[in-house]
N, C-alpha and C positions, 0 to 999 in steps of 0.2 A: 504494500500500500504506500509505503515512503518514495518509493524510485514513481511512482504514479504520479504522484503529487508534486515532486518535485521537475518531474517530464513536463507537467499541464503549466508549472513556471517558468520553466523554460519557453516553454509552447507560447504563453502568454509575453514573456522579456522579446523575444524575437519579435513576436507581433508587431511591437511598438518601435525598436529602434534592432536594428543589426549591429549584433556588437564587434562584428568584424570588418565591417566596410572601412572605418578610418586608419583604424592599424594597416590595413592591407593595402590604402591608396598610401599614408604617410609612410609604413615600413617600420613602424613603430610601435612598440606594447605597454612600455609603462602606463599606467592607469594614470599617472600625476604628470607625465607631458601631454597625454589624452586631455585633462581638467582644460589648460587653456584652449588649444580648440575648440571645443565644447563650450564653456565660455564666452568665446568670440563669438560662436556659433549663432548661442542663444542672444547675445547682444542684437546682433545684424537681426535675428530673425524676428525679433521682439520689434523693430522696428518698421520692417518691411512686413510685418502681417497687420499691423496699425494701419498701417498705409492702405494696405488692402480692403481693411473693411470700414475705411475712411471712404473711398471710391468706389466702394460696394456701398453702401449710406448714399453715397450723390448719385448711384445708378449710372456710373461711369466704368461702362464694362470694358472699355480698351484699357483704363487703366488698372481694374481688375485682371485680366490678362498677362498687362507687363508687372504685375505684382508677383503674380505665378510666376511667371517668368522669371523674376529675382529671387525667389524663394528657391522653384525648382531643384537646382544644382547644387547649392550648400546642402539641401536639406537631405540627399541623395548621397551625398560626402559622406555624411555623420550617421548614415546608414537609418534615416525615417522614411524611409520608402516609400510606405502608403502615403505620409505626408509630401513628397517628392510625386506620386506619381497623380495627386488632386490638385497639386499645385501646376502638373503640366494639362488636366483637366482643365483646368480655371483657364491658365493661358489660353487653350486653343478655344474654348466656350466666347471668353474675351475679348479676344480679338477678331473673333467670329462674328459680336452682335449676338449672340445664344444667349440672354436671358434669362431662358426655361432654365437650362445647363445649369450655370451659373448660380442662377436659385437654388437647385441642387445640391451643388458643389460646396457654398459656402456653410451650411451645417457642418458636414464632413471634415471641412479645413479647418475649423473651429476644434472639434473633437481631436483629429488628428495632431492638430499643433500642440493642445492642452498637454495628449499623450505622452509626446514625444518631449514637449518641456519636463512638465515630470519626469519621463525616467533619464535626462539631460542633468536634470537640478537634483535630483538623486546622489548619482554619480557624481558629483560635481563635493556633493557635502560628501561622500564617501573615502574620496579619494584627496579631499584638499586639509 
């Protein structure tokens, strides 16, 4: 029953971020030169998802878009994938004119970021 419970956490930690994506682009495992990435991560991202749902407020879907857009790629880095892959959601909805999409989408980017912050701010207090 222990190796079960401890699989479904596992199952659940990958969910939300991959713990292997930044070590394997940076080349690097220490958990405490991981913190700053991480870090910076959460700065940049903290700002550019404000942005987002500042522009998603004024119903300015192209700039909804290039929000995704900026998010995308860091957030793909640091291995939040789901959150990487509704932020390229968002972008192509965005800059589409989609709307609908976008209506969609912004829940989702909401949850996802919260996720992905928490287990970011976790680690962060773990390792610093």
């Amino acid at each position: 029953m222990d190796t079960s419970s401890s699989s479904s956490n596992a199952e659940s930690e990958t969910s939300v971020i991959d713990e292997t994506a930044l070590p394997k682009l940076l080349g690097i495992s220490a958990p405490e030169t991981l913190v700053e990435y991480y870090e910076s991560y959460l700065e940049t991202a903290e700002e550019i998802f404000a942005e987002i749902q500042q522009s998603y407020q004024k119903r300015d879907m192209s700039a909804v878009g290039d929000g995704g857009h900026k998010l995308k790629s860091s957030s793909r880095a640091v291995g939040a994938d789901k959150l990487a892959d509704c932020c390229y959601a968002l972008e192509q909805a965005g800059r589409n004119g989609d709307d609908a999409s976008v209506d969609q989408a912004m829940p989702e980017l909401e949850n996802f970021y919260s996720e992905a912050k928490a287990w970011l701010s976790d680690f962060i207090k773990r390792y610093s």
